[in-house]
C-alpha positions, 0 to 999 in steps of 0.5 A: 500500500505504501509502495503503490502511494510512493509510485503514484506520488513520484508519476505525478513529480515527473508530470508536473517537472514535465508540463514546467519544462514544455511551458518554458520551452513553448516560451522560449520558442514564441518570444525569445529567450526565457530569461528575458521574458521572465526579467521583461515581467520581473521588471514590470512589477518593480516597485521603483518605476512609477506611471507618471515617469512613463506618461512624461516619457511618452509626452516627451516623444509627442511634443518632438514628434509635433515639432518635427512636423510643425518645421516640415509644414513650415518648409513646405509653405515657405515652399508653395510660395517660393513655387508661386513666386517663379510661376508668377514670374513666368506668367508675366514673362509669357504674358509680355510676349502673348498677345491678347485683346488687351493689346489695343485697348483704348487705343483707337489707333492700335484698333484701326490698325490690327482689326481694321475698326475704328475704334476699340469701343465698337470693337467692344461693342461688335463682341458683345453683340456677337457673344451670345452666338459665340458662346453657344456656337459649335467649332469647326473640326474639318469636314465634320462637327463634333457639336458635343466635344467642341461645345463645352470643350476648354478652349486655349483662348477667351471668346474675345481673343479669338474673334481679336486673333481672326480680324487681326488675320485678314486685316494684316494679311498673316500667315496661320503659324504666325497668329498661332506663334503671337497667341500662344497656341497651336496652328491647328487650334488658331484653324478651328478659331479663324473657320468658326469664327469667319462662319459666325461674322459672316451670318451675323453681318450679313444680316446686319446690312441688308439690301437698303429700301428705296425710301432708306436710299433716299434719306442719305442721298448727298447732294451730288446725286440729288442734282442729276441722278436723284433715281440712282439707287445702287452704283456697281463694279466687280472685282477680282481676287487673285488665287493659287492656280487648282491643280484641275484643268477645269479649276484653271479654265473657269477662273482664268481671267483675260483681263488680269491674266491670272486665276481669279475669283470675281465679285459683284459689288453695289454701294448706294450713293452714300457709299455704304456697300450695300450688295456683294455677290457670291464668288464667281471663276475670274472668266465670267463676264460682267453681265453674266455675273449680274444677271446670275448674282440675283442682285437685278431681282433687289431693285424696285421700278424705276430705279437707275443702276450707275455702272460703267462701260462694260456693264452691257445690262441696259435690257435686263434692267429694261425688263424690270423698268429700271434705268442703267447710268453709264458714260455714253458710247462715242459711237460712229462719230470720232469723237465725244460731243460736248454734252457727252464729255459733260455726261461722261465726266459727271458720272465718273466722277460719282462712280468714283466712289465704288472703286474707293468703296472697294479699295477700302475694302482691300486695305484688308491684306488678306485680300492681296496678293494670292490667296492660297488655294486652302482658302478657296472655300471660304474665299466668298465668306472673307470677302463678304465680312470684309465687306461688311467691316468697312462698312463701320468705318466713317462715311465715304461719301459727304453730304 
């Protein structure tokens, strides 16, 4: 009985040495040695370490963490700004060498200059009165209109630039790459701007100067006119402008003009007495004639009954002008006889002397120097487009003609 209570209190020492030993081990296994643990446990519950030594501790490694960070947000500000000086700077530096609307501001004589008004107040007020089309206006892409892009997309220039980058173009007569160098932008933004923006001032300005009534004609008649050719309504001549040669034969046959040996595009233009251009054609190839471009412009089908049409020599119209009763003013013809009699030199005198003001309506008209020398075969779509707008923009300079 003693024996067997020995044997089981020896099994039970081993057991309990057994499960000591795997304890430590499994210890020493998971966390390192034995030892440390056992000095980290003994350390902690030693009575001299007090809570609040740890707490100042802790609020030691707090304040300096919060320092450090307070100087890096400092350099980074002191930074930001830095980065905003220079960008400033450049701006400046950029802004120098663009150019932008503000480049004839109040000055009428910069105006005149660069966009062929005569002052900058109308050309404020030209903008303003486009800017409502403007704004809602889609851009020209090419041979098709991506209307939902193009509208809302951020363009590189205000509106107001970009109609002062297209008036600056045909009034100087500038090459695309040069306007695009001058605004900052790419050539083929400037290309979307200019065709957009040719489209809008031609619908807008063309309906800003109608075909004048009768009873309007009449009311700025000068003086001159009243005397002898009171009826006059309208005073007609064509023009040409001379084209890059098309690489079509047909192309070079209709636009070949005999009279300036060179291809060219030809319009009809009419002013009333006043001076103010009051009809221009569509573009026609430079061989047409001067009647058959009258009679197919539409412009006979705008005159009223008894109306004089003032032209010169070449306008063979007087039978279609018949047909609508109206009468045509021309320097009479010598005829048979060797020469003029003296009522006919008087005639032929008067009415040069009137008609005068169609060519100075015109030459006006080509101060805008995109219109001189030859235009370029790109620009032959929209050729008849340039010519109308610069038609209609001569007509906000002063009058031509005093009363």
């Amino acid at each position: 009985m003693i024996e067997a209570d020995e044997s089981r209190a020896r099994t039970e020492q081993r057991h309990k040495s057994f499960s000591i030993e795997s304890h430590s081990g499994y210890c020493a296994t998971a966390f390192g040695d034995h030892n440390v643990i056992t000095s980290t446990i003994e350390a902690r519950s030693y009575p001299d370490i007090q809570a609040e030594d740890i707490i100042m501790e802790d609020t030691n490694i707090k304040f300096q963490s919060d320092k450090e960070n307070q100087t890096d947000i400092c350099e980074i500000i002191q930074e930001n700004a830095s980065l905003r000086q220079k960008l400033k700077q450049r701006e400046d530096e950029l802004r120098k060498h663009k150019w932008d609307h503000r480049k004839i501001k109040d000055n009428d004589a910069a105006t005149k200059f660069y966009t062929g008004l005569p002052a900058f107040a109308l050309f404020l007020w030209l903008f303003n009165f486009l800017r409502p089309k403007a704004e809602r206006m889609s851009y020209w892409t090419g041979s098709k209109i991506n209307e939902e892009r193009s509208r809302f997309r951020t363009s590189a220039l205000s509106l107001i630039d970009q109609m002062f980058s297209v008036l600056m173009r045909i009034r100087l007569g500038l090459y695309v790459q040069d306007v695009a160098d001058r605004f900052c932008i790419s050539t083929a933004t400037y290309s979307k701007y200019f065709n957009t923006w040719i489209a809008l001032l031609h619908v807008e300005l063309k309906a800003m100067n109608p075909f004048p009534s009768r009873a309007k004609v009449d009311q700025t008649m000068p003086d001159s006119f009243k005397k002898k050719y009171p009826s006059v309504r309208t005073i007609i001549d064509c023009t040409e402008l001379f084209i890059q040669r098309s690489s079509s034969i047909i192309n070079q046959s209709i636009t070949f003009s005999n009279y300036k040996h060179h291809t060219t595009i030809k319009f009809l233009v009419g002013i009333t007495p006043s001076g103010v251009i009051s009809f221009v054609s569509e573009g026609w190839g430079g061989r047409v004639s001067d009647r058959a471009l009258t009679m197919e412009s539409g412009f006979i089908e705008l005159l009223d009954e008894n109306d004089s049409v003032m032209a010169d020599k070449g306008f063979t119209i007087k039978d279609l002008l018949e047909k609508k009763k109206c009468h045509l003013n021309i320097p009479p013809f010598r005829g048979q006889s060797s020469q003029f009699s003296t009522n006919q030199v008087f005639e032929t005198q008067e009415i040069a002397e009137l008609r005068i003001h169609v060519e100075r309506s015109i030459g006006r008209v080509k101060n805008f120097h995109i219109l001189q020398g030859v235009m370029p075969i790109s620009l032959a779509p929209n050729a008849t487009k340039i010519f109308q707008v610069c038609c209609w923009l001569s007509n906000f300079d002063v009058p031509l003609v005093k009363n």
